[in-house]
ROLO-950135 format. One record per residue: x, y, z of N, C-alpha, C, CB in turn; residue in one letter. Coordinates in steps of 0.001 Angstrom, whole numbers, plus 500000, padded with zeros to 6 digits. Glycine has a CB too. Layout:
XYZXYZXYZXYZA ...
END
This chain:
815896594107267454814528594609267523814241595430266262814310595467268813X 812501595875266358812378596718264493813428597893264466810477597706264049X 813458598722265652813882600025265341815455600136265153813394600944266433X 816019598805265560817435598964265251817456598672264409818357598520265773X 816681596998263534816741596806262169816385597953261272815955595764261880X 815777598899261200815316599417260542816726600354260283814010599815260986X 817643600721261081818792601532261090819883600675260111819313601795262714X 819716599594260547820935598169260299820755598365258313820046595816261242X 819043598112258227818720597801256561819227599460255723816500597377256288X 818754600500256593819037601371255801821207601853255598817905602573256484X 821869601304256149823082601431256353823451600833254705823621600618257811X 822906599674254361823264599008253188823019600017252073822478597683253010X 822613600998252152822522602374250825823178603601251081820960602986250526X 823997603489251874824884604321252390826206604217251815824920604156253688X 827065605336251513828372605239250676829447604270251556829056606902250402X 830109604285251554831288603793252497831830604738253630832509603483251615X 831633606124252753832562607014253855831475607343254636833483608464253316X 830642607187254708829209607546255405829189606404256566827700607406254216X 829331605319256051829624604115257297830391604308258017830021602894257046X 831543604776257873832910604899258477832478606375259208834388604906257219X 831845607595258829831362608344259552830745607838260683830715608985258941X 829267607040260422828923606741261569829855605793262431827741606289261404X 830334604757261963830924604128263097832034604777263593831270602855262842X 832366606099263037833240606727264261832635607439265280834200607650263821X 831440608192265060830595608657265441830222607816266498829843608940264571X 829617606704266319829429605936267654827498605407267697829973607283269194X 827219606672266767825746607038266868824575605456266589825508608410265468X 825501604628265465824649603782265207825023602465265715824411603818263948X 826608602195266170826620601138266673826587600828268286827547600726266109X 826155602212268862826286602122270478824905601597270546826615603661271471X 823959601742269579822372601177269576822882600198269397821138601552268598X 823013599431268330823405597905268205823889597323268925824049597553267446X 824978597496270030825502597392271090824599596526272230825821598707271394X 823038597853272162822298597612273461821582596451273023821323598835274036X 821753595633271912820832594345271550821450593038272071820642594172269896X 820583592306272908820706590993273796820313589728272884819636591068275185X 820369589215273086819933587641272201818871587682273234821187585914272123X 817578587530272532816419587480273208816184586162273750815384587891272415X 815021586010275236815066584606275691813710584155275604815634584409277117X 813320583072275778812362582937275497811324582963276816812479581941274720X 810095583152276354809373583912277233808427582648277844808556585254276451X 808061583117279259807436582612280232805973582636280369807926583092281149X 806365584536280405805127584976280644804564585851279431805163585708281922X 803591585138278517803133585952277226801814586466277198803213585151276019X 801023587465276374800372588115276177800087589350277152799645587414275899X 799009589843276803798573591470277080798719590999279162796198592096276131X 799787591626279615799973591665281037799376593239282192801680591456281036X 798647593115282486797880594677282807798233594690284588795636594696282353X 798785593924284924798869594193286594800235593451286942797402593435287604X 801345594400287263802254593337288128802193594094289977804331593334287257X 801588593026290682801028593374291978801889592611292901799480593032292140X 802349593115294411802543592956295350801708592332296007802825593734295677X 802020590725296625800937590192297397801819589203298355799697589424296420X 801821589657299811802672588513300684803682588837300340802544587003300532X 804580588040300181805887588041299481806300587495298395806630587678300088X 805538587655297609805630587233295738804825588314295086804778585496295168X 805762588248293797805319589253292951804397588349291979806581590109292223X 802849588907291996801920588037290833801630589035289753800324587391291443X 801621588287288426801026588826287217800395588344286294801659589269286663X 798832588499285681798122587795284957798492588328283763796803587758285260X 798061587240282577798323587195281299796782585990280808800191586599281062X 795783586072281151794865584731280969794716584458282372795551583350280078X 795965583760282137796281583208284229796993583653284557796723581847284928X 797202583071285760798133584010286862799479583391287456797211584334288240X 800595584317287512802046583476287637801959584173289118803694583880286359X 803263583507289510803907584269290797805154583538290832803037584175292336X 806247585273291731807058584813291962808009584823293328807371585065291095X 809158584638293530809259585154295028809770586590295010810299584224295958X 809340587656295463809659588914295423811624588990295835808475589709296603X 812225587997296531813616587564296423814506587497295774813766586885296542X 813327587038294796814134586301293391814789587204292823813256585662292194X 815847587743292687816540589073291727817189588412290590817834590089292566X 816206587092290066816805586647288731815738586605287306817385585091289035X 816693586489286413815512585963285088814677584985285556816191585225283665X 812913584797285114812668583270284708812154583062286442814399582146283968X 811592581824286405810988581352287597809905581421288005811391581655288376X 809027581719287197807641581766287731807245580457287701806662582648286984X 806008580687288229804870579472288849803729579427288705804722579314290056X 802837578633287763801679579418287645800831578740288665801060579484286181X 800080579635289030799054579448289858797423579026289332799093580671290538X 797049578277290692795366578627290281794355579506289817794842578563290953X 793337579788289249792544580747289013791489580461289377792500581133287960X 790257581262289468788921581754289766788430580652288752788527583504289487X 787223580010289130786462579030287912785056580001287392785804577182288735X 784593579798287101783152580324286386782357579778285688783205581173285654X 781038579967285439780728579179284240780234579942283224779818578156284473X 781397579675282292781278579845281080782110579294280479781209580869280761X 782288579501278705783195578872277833784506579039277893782939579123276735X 784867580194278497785923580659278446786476581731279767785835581174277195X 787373581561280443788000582961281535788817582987280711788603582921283258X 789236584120281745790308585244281493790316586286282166790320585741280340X 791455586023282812792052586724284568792649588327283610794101585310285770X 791655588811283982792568590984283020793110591619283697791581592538282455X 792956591514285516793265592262286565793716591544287749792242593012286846X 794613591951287994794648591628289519795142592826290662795682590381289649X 794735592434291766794910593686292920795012592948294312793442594870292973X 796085593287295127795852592859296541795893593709297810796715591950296762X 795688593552298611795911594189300402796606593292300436794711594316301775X 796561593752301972797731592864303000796927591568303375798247593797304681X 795740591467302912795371590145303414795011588547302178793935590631304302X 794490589482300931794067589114300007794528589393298662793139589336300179X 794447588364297743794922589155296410793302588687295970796633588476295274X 792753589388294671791650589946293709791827589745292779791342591068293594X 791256588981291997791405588771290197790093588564289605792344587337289673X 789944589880289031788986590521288093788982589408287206789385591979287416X 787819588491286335787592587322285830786686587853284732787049586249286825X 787439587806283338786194588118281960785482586791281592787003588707280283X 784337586753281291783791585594281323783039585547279314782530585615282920X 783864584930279015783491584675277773782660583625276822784347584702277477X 782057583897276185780873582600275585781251582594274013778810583082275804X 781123581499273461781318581349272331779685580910271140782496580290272525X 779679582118270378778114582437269734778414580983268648777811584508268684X 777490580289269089777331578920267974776900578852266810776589578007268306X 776425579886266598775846580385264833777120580873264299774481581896264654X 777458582087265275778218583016264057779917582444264514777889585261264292X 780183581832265673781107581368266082782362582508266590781362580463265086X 781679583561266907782502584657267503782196584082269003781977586416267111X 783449584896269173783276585009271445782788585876271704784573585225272651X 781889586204272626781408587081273026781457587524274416780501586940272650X 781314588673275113782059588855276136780451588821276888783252590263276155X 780669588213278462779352588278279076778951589520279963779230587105279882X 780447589930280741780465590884281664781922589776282630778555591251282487X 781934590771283550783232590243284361782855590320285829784662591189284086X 783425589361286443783197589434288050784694589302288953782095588026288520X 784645589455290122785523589293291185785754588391292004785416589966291785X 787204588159292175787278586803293127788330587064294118787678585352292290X 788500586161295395789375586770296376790141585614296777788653587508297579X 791178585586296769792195584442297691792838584942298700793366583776296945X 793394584027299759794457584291300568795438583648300543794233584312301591X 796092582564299125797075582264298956797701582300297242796993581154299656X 796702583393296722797144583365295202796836582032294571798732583635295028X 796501580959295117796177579877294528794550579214294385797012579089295171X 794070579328295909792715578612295771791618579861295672792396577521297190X 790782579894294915790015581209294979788253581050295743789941581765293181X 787953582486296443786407582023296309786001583232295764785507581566297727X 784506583429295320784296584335295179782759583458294317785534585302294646X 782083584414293812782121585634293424781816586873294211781468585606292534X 782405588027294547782571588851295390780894589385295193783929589834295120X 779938589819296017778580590098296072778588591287296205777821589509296973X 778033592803296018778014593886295989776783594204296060778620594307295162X 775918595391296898774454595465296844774368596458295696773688595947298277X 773117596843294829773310597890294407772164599185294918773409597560293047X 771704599825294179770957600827295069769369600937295327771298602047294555X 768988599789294765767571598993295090767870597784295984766791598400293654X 769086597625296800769447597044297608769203595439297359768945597643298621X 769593595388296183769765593984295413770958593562295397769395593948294051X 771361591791295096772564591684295561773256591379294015772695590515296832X 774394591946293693774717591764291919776237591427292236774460593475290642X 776781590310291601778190589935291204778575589897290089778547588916291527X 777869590397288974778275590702287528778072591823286917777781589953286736X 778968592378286097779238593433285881779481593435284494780113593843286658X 779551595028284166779690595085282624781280595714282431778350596191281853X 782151594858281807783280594652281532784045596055281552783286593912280349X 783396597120280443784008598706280207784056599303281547783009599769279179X 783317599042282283782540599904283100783502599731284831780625599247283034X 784071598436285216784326597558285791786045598070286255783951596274284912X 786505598475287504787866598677287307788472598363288623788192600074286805X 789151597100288271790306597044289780791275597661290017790988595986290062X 791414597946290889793125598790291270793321598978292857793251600706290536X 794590599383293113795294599062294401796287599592294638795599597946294602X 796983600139296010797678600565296283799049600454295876797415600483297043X 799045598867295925800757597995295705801925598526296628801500598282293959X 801512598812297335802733599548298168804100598805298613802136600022299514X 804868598890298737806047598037299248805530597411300436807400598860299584X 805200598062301542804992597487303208803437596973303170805203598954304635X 803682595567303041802306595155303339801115595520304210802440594232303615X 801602596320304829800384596939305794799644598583305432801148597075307436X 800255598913304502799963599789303037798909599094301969801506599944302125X 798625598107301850798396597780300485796916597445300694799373596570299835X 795849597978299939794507598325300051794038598274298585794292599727300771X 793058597441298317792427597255297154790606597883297168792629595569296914X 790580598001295404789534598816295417788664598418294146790011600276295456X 787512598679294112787457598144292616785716599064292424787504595829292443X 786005599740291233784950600760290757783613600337289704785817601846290001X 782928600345290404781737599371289173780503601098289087780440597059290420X 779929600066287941778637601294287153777608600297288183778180601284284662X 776612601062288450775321600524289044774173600767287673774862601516290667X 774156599186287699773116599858285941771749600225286259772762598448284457X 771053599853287372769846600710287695769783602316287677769505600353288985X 770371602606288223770715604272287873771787604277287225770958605304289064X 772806604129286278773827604471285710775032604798287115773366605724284674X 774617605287288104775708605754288841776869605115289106775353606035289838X 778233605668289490779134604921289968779731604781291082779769604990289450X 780122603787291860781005603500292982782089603491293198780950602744293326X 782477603191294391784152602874294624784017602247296009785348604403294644X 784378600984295836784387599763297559786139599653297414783231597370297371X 785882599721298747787094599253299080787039597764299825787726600330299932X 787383597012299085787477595613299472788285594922300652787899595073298434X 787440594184301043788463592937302204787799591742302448788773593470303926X 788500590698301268787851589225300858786583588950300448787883588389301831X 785544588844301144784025588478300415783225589477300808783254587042300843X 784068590678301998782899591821301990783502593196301042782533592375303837X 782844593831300805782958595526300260782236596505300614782754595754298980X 783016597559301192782346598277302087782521599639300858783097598336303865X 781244600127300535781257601711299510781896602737300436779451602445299010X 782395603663299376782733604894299484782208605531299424783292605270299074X 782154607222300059781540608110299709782751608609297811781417609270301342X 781762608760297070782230608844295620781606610181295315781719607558294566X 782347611029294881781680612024294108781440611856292490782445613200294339X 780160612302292179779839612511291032780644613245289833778875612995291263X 780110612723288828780767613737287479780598615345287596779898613356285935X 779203615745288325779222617015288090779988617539289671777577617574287664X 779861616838290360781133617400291959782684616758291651780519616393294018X 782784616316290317784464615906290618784534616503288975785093613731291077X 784582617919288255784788618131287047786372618525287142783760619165286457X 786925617891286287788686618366286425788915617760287722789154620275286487X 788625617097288162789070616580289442790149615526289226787888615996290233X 791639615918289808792776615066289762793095614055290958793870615930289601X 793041614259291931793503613185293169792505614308294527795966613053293459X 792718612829295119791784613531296430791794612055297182789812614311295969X 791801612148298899791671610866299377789926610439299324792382610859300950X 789131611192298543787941610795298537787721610350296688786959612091299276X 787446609368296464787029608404294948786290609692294712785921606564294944X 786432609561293153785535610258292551784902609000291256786335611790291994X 783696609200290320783508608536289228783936608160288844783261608676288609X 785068608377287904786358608089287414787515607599287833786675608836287084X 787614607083289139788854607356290014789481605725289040788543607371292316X 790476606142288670791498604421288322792752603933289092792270604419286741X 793323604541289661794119604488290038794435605035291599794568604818289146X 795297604718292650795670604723294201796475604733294376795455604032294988X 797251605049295682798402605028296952798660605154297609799018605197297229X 799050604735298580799196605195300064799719606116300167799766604514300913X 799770607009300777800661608153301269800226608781302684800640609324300168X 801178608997303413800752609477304471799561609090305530800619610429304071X 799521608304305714798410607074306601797524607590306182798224606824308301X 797091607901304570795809607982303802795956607302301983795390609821303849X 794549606881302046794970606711300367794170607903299619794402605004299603X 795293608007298668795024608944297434794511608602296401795958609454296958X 793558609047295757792775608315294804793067609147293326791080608286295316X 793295608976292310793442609799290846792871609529289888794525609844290282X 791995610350289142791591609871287583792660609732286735790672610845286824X 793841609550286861795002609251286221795406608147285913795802609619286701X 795725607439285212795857606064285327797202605622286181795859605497283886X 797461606534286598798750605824287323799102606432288942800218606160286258X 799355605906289904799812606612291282800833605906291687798787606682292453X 802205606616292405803292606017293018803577606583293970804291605872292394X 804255605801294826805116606571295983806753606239295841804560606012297617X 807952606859297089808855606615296792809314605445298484809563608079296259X 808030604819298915808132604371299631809361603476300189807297604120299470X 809835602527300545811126601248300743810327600704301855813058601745301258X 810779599369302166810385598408303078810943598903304676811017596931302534X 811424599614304757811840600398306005811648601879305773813364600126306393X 810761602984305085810745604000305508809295604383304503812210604738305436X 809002605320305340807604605767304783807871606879303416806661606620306180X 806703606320302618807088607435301386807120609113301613805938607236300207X 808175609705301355808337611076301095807839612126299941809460611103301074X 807090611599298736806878611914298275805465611279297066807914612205298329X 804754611825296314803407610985296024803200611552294577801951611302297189X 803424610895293845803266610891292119802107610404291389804292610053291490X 801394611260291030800102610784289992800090611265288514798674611359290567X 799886610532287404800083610994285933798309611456285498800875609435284802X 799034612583284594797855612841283997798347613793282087796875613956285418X 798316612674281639798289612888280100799966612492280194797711614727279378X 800477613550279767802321612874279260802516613944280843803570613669276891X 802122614258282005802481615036282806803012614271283980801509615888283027X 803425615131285197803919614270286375803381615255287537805749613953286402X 802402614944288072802447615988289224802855614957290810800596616906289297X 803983615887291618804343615540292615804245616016293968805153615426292369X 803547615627294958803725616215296454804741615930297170802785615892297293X 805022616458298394805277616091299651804866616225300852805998616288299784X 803205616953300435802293616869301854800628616474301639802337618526302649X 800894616173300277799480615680299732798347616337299458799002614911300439X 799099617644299468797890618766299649798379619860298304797934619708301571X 799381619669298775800356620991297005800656619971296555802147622347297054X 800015620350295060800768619239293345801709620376293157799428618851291363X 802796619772292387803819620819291231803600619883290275805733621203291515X 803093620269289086802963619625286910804675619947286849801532621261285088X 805100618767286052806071618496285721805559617840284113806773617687286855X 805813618548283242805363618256281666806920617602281132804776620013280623X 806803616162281522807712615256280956808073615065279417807283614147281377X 807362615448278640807294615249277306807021614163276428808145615545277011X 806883613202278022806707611953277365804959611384277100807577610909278351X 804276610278276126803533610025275889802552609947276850803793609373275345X 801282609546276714800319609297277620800318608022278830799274609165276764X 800945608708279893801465608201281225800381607195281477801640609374282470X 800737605634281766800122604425281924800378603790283164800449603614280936X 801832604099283751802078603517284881803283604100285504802161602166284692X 803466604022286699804984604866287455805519603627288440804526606649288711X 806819604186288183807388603444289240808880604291289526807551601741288759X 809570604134291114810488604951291634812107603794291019810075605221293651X 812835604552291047814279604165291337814846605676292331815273603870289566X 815693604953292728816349605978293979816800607541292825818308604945294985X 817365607647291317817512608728290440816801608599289691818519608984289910X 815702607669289252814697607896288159813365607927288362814801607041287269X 812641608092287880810711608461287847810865607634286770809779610330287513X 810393606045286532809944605331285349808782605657284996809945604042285437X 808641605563283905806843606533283316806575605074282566806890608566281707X 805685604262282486805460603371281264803950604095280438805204601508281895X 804616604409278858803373605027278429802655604530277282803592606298278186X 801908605269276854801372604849275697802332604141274312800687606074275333X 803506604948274439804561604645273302806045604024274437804969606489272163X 805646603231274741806387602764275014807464603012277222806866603146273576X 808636602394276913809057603265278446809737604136278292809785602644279530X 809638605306279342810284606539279402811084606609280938809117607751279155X 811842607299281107812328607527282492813039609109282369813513606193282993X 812136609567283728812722611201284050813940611220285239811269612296284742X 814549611960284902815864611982286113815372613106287156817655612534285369X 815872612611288236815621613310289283816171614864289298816124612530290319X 816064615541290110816559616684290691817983615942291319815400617433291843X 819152616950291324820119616664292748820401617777293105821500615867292688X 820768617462294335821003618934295504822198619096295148820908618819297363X 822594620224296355823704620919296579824618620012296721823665621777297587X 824674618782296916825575617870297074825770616715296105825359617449298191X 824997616906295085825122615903293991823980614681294108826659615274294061X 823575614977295280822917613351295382821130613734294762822945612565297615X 820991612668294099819034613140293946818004613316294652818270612415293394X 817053613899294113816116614466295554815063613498294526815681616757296052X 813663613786294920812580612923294447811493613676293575811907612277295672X 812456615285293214811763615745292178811927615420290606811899616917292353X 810909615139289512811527614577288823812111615894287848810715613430288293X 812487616112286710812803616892286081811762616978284614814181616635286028X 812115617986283836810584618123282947811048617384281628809953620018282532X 812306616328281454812649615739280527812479614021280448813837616224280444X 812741613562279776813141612530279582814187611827278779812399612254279442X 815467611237279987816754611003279232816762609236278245818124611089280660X 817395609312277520818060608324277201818431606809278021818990608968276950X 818465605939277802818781604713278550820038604383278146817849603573278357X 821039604207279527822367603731279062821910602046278553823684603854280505X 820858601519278913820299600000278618819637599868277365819254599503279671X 819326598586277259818236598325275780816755598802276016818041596493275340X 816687599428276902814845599593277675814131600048276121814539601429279375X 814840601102276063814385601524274586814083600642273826815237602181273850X 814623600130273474814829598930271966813816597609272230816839598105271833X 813429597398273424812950596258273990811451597308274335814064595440275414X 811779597469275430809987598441275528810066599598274695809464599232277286X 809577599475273444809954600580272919808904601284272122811034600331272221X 808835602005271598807494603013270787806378601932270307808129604017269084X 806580600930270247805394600443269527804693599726270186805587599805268466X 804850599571271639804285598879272898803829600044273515805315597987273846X 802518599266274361802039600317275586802498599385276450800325600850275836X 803215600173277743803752599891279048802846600535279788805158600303279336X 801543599168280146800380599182280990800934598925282350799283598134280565X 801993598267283063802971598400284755803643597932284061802756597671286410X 804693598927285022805714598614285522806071598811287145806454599191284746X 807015598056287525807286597900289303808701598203289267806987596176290156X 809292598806290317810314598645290427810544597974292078810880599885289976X 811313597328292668811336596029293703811749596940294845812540594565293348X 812497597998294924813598598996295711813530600176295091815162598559295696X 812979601308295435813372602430295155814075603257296013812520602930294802X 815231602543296889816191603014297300817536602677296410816173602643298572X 817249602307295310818610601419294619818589602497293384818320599345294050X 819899602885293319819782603280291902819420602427290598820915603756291660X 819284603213289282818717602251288447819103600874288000818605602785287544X 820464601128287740821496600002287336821773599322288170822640600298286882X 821405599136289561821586598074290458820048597960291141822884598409291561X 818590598413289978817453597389290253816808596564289570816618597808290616X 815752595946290210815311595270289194813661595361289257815924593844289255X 814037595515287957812386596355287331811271595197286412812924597934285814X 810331595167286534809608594438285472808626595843284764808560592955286261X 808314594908283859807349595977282970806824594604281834808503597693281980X 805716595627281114804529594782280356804657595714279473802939594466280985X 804516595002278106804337595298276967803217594467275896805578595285276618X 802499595575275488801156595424274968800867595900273866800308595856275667X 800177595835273105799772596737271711798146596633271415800661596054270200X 797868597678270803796499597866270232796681597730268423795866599548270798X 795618597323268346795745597066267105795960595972266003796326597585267045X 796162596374265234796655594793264101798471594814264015795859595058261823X 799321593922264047800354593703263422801043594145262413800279592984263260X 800010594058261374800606594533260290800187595781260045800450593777259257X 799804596584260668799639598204260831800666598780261552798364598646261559X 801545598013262389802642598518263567803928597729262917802220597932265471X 804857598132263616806096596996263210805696596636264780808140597585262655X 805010596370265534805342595116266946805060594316266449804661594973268377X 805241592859267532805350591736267369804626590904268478806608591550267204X 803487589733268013803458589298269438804255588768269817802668588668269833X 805229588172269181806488587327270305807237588380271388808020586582269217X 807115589488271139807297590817272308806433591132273123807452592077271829X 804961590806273067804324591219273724804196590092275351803207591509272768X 804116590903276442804596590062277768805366591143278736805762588674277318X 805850589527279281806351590670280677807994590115280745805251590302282690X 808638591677281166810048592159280598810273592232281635810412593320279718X 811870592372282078812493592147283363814144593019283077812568590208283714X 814745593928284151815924594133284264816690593425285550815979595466284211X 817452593354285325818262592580286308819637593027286661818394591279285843X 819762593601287789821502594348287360822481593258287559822146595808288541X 822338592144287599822960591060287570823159590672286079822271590116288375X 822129591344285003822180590798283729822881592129283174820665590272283043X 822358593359283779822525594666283072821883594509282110823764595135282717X 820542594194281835820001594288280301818603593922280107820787593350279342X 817613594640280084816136594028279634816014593090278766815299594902279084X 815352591886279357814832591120278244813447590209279038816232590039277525X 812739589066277828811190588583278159811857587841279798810266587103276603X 810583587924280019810733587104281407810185585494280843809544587902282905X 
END
């Protein structure tokens, strides 16, 4: 990867006894170490949702894959059907499900015949009950009690619980009402959407989580036979398929605030970049951020074992996570499958993305996609 090459090229201007320093040291070849022969990838480009639906894990990239949530191997996806539209061009940016339905947010693109740019039209919603055949377009009233299924793209935001126990998992999706500017929050189930009571910008100022949407709200989770709503871009629990979550994690900037009654936060200032997505391991808090992935270690008790507080650092990876999701990617999700498993015996996916031009960054698009650990492989690499 760049950041090891970049160690590897500068070694060649180094004396001899300086080499022999480091490689006793350990410092530069235990990195080199963590490098895999990369595989080739499945699932490519900008990946913004890996979602829980039934019993397969789905993730769009354009279109939409799935896999069997079973599967604890590299590789195997399936791509699925998508939403049709008319226009020149889709493109699936989101997806979100409940326990009954999965949701895929649809950009609808046109291509300008003069100037021969694409142009974006606005985006709409669609609903399946098998990840494959879709209907939609999802209908929404607005507040002249008109009926509108298109939307303006910025403005437009799906998101969802994802919870492990399918009977947890509740989708939501936040639109601008362009007659008055105002904003919503429905909570969806297939072709109907029922609004929220939403508070405004000036009743939700500094407003972090609350089971009531606010303007801003991006992000959800179940907790405690309620959902929690956050202007944060990210919400987790430490839920498992047999026990209810104990604890409820929402990010806000490089921070971590955590409950255990949904009512008291404790800020935990991780140090790490601008928090994009969370996910549990039984000893880690995975953070996927702006610069890349981070992971905080837990608290342990009096007995050695970890509790579900995280700590205000962020350690090192005995793995390649670093080197593979690493500073020059945004890690928009990540999932982890079990957060009763410690790290090294789960298996995690994550997405890696970039803003920008290429040749302003050392990333790469042949990196950009969706990444996979496997403790069967011990080692991140493309899915």
């Amino acid at each position: 990867m760049k950041k090891i090459t970049k160690k590897v090229v500068a070694l060649a201007f180094l004396p001899l006894s300086a080499l022999l320093f480091f490689s006793c040291d350990g410092v530069i070849f235990d990195s080199i170490r963590d490098e895999v022969e990369l595989e080739d990838a499945q699932i490519s480009g900008d990946v913004n949702s890996i979602v829980r639906f039934k019993d397969d894990i789905f993730v769009q990239n354009g279109n939409i894959w799935k896999k069997s949530a079973t599967l604890e191997s590299a590789h195997g996806w399936e791509k699925t059907g998508k939403p049709s539209a008319d226009a020149d061009y889709t493109y699936v940016n989101k997806l979100a499900a409940d326990s009954t339905y999965l949701y895929a947010q649809m950009t609808l693109l046109d291509e300008d015949h003069d100037e021969g740019e694409i142009v974006t039209k606005g985006t709409r919603l669609f609903y399946s009950e098998d990840g494959n055949s879709w209907n939609g377009p999802i209908e929404f009233e607005n507040s002249k009690g008109e009926t509108i299924s298109q939307f303006t793209s910025s403005y437009a935001i799906l998101f969802c619980t994802n919870a492990v126990q399918s009977e947890h998992r509740k989708a939501y999706f936040r639109i601008r009402d362009s007659t008055d500017e105002s904003y919503a929050v429905y909570e969806l189930n297939g072709e109907s959407a029922t609004k929220l009571e939403t508070k405004s910008s000036d009743e939700s100022s500094g407003f972090d989580h609350s089971t009531t949407p606010v303007y801003n709200s991006k992000s959800c989770a179940y907790f405690g036979g309620k959902t929690y709503f956050s202007t944060g871009y990210a919400m987790a629990t430490d839920e498992t398929a047999e026990e209810e979550a104990t604890t409820l994690y929402y990010s806000s900037s490089g921070s971590v605030f955590y409950s255990t009654d949904g009512e008291n936060f404790t800020e935990v200032a991780t140090g790490a970049s601008s928090i994009l997505s969370l996910a549990c391991t039984k000893n880690y808090l995975y953070l996927g951020t702006s610069s890349g992935i981070e992971h905080s270690p837990f608290e342990t008790d009096s007995d050695g074992k970890p509790t579900r507080v995280p700590k205000a650092q962020t350690d090192d990876f005995d793995t390649n996570a670093d080197s593979t999701l690493s500073s020059y990617y945004e890690v928009r999700a990540v999932l982890v499958l079990s957060s009763d498993s410690v790290e090294k015996d789960s298996t995690i996916y994550g997405s890696a993305s970039f803003s920008g031009s290429t040749s302003s960054t050392s990333a790469t698009q042949d990196n950009v996609g969706l990444w996979a650990y496997y403790a069967s492989r011990g080692s991140w690499n493309r899915e």
